[in-house]
C-alpha positions in Angstrom: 0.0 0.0 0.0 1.1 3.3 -0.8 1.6 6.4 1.6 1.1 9.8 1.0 1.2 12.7 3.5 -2.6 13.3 4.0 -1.8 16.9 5.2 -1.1 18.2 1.9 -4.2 16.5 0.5 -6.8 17.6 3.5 -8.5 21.4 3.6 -10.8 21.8 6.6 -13.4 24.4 6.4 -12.4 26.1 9.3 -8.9 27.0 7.1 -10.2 28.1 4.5 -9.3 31.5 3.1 -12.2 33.4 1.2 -11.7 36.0 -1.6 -13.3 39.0 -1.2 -12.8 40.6 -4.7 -13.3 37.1 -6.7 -15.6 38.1 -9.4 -16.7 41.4 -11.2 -20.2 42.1 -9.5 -18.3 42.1 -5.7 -19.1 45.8 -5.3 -22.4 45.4 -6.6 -24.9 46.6 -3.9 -26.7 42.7 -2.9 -23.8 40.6 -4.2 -20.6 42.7 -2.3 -20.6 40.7 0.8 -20.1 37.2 -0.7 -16.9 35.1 -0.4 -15.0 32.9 -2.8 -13.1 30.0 -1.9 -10.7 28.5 -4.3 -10.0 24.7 -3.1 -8.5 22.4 -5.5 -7.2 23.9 -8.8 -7.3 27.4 -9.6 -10.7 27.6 -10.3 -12.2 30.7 -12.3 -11.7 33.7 -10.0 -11.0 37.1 -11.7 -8.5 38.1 -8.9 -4.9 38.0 -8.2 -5.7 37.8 -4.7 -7.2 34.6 -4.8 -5.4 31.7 -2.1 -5.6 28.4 -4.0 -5.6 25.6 -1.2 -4.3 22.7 -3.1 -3.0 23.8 -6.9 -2.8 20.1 -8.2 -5.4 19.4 -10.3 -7.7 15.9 -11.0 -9.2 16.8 -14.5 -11.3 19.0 -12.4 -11.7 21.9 -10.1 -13.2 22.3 -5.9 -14.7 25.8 -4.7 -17.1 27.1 -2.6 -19.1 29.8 -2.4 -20.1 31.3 1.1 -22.7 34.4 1.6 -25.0 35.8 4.2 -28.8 36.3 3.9 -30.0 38.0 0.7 -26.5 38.0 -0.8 -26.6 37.0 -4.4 -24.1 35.7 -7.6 -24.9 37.5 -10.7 -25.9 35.6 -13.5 -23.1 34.0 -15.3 -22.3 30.9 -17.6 -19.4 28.2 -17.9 -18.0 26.5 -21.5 -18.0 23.6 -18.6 -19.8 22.1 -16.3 -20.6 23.2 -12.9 -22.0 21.2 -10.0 -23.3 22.6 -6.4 -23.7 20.7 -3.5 -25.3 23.1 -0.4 -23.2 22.3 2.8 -25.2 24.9 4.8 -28.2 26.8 4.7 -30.7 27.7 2.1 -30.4 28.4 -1.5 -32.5 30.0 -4.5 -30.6 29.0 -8.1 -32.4 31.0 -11.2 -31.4 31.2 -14.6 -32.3 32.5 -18.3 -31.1 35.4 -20.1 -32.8 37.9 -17.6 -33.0 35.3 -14.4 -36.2 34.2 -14.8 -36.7 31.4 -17.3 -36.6 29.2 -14.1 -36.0 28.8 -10.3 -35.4 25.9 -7.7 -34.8 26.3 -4.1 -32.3 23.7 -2.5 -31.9 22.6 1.0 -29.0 21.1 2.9 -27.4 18.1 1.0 -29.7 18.6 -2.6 -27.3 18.4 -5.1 -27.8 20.6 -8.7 -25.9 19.9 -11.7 -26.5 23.0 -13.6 -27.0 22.3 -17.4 -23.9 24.1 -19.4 -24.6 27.4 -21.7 -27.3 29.0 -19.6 -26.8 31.3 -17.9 -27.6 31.0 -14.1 -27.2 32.9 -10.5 -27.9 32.0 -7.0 -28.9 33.8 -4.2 -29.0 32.9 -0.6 -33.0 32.4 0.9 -32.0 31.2 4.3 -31.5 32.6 8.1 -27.9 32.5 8.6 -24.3 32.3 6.5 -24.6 29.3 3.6 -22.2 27.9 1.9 -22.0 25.7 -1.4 -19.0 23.4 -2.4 -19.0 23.8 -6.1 -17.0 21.0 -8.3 -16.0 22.6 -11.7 -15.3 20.7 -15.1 -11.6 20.5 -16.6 -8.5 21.7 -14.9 -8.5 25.5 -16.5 -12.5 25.5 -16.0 -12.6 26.0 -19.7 -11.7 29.8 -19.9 -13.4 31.3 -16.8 -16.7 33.0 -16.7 -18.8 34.6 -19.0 -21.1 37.2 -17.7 -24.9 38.5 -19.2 -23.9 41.9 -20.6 -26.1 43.8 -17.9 -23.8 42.7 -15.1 -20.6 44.0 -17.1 -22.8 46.8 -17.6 -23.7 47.3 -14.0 -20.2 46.8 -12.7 -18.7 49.0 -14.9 -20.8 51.6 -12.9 -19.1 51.0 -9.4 -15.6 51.1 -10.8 -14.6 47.1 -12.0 -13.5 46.8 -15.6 -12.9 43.0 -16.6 -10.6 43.1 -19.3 -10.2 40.7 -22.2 -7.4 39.1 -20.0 -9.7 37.6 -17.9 -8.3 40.3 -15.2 -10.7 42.6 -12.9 -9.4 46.3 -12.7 -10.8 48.9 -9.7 -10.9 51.9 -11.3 -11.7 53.5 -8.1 -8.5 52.6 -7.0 -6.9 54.3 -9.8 -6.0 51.1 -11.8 -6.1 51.1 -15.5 -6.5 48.5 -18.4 -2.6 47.8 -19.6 -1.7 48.9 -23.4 -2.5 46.6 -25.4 -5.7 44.9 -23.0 -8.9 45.9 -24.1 -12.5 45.8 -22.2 -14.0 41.9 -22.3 -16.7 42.1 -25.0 -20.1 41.9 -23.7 -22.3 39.4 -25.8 -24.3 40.1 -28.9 -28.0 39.6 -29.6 -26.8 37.0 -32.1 -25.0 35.5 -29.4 -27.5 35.5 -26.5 -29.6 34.0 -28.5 -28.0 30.5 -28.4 -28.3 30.2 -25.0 -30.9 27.8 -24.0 -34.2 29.3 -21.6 -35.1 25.5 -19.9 -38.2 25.5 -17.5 -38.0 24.6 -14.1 -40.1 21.6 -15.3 -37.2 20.8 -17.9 -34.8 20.9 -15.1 -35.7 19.5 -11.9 -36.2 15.8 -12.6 -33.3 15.6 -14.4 -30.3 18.2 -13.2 -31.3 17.9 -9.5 -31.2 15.1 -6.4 -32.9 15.5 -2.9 -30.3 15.0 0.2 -33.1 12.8 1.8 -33.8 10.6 -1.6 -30.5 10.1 -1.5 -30.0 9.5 2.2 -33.0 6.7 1.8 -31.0 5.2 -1.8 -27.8 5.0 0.2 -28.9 2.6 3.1 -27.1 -0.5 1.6 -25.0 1.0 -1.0 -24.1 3.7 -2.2 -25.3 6.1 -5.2 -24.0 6.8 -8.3 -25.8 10.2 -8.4 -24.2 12.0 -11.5 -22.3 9.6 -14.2 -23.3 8.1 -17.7 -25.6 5.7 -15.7 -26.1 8.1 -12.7 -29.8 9.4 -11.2 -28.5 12.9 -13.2 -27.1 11.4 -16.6 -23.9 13.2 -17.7 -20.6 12.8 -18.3 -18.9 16.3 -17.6 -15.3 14.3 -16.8 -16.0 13.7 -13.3 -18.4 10.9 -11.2 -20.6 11.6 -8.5 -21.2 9.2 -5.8 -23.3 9.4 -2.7 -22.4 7.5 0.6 -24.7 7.1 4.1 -23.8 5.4 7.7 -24.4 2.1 6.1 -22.3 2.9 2.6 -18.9 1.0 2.3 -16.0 3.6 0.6 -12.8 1.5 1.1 -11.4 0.7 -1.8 -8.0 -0.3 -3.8 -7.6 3.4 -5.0 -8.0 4.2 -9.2 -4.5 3.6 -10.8 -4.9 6.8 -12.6 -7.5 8.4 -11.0 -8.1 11.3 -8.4 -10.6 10.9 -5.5 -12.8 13.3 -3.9 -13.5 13.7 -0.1 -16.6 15.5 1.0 -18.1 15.1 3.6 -21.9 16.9 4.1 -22.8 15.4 7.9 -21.5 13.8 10.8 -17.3 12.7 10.9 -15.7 10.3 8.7 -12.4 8.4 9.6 -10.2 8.0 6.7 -7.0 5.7 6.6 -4.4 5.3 4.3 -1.2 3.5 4.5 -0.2 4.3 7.7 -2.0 7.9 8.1 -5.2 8.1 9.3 -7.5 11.5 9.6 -10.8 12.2 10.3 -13.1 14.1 8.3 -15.4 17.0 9.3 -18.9 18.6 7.6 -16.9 21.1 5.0 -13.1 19.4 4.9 -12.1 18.6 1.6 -10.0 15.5 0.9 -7.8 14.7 -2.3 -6.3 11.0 -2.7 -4.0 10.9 -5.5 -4.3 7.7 -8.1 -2.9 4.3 -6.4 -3.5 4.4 -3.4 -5.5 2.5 -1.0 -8.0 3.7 1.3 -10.5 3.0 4.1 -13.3 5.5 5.2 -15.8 5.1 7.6 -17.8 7.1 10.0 -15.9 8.5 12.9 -19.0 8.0 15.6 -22.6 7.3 15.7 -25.5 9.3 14.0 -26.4 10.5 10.8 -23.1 10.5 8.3 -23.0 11.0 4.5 -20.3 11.8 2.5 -19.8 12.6 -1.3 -17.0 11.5 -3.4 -16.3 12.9 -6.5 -13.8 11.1 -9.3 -12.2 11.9 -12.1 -13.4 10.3 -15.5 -12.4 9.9 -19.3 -15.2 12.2 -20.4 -15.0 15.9 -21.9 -15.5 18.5 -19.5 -19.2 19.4 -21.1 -21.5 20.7 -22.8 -23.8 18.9 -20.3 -27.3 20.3 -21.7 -29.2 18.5 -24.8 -32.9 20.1 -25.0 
């Protein structure tokens, strides 16, 4: 069996560093508080000041996403595919052009595999701070983000410039576009109209899962949720799989493969060669191809856990009408 140092493969939540100034809308008034958190890979933040946790990447990229009540992400797309996970609180996800072609509200554990080329934004509905663990297709996240034109628009307003480097720029900070950088291009009407307006009805039974479906599916095995033969049928590069109490996750370890940790409730004891960690509600866990491991839950009570690995398949488009 093969050992690694499990301390340069383990991010707990309580370590993480957020980014402040991730994304172009963060001094828009009702998205300014949010935070960005760029785990695995270097994701698709606009800002130098981003802290990437672990920069190794497994065909695929970890982030999170953490705002208080009412804070919101302006509606955006990805070339790739982009799946959320809620590890705490309540969430409203909409999309369409303008936001409202469709909504669906997800609780703690629900799981949305957002259909690529639309354009979508969330907001959080609940009480208290959320946060959502994100999982991003390919290891440059195919290009970054592209924005609807009337968040450009907006932002351009409160002094952030994104420039066709992918780079944000404060104006009110006195910073400039460098010669030769011009303004990102905002979208024609040509353009916009490729992008697909689904239903809510077109989306739910097919792009999301329930925590306590899959909670109830898991009690003997566990759950291929998102895969070629997964409850949401896709193959974005990465596998999905859902584990409870009862679920066994040991396993030989992929030759060639990457493992993902996640744990969504109670503690989870993972062992490998002769290190052995346990796992909390928001840690994030990388086991590099080849080697072996054993996970199980730490104590008693309610425990599930989902582990994402790395596949064969093209990073997207996931959505077929």
């Amino acid at each position: 069996m093969l050992d690694f140092d499990l301390s340069h493969y383990v991010v707990r939540y309580g370590e993480l560093i957020p980014c402040r100034t991730a994304f172009i809308d963060t001094h828009t008034p009702g998205s300014d508080k949010k935070e960005n958190f760029t785990i695995i890979g270097g994701g698709v933040s606009e800002s130098p000041d981003k802290h990437v946790h672990i920069k190794e990447t497994p065909g695929f990229n970890i982030g999170a996403a953490g705002q208080p009540p009412h804070c919101r992400n302006s509606l955006h797309t990805h070339r790739t595919a982009e799946v959320f996970f809620v590890l705490k609180g309540r969430w409203r996800f909409f999309w369409g052009r303008w936001g409202n072609a469709g909504e669906v509200i997800l609780e703690e554990g629900d799981i949305f595999n957002v259909p690529t080329g639309i354009f979508r934004g969330f907001q959080n509905v609940g009480t208290d701070y959320g946060m959502l663990m994100a999982v991003l297709g390919g290891d440059d996240s195919g290009g970054g983000v592209v924005w609807a034109p009337q968040v450009i628009e907006e932002s351009a307003s409160y002094g952030l410039i994104l420039g066709e480097d992918g780079l944000l720029y404060d104006t009110k900070k006195g910073e400039m576009l460098p010669d030769g950088v011009g303004p990102m291009p905002v979208l024609t009407d040509d353009e916009l109209k490729q992008f697909p307006e689904p239903t809510t009805r077109e989306v739910l039974p097919r792009y999301v899962a329930r925590y306590l479906d899959l909670m109830a599916m898991a009690d003997r095995a566990p759950v291929l949720v998102l895969g070629e033969n997964g409850l949401l049928r896709d193959r974005p590069g990465f596998e999905i799989e859902f584990f409870s109490t009862t679920s066994d996750c040991s396993g030989p370890g992929h030759p060639d493969r990457y493992e993902i940790l996640m744990p969504v409730k109670g503690y989870w004891r993972m062992t490998t060669g002769n290190s052995a960690t346990v796992l909390a509600p928001g840690d994030t866990c990388m086991i590099p191809p080849g080697h072996a491991h054993r996970i199980e839950p730490a104590v008693s009570g309610e425990a599930s856990l989902y582990r994402i690995t790395s596949t064969d398949d093209p990073a997207g488009p996931t959505w077929h009408a």
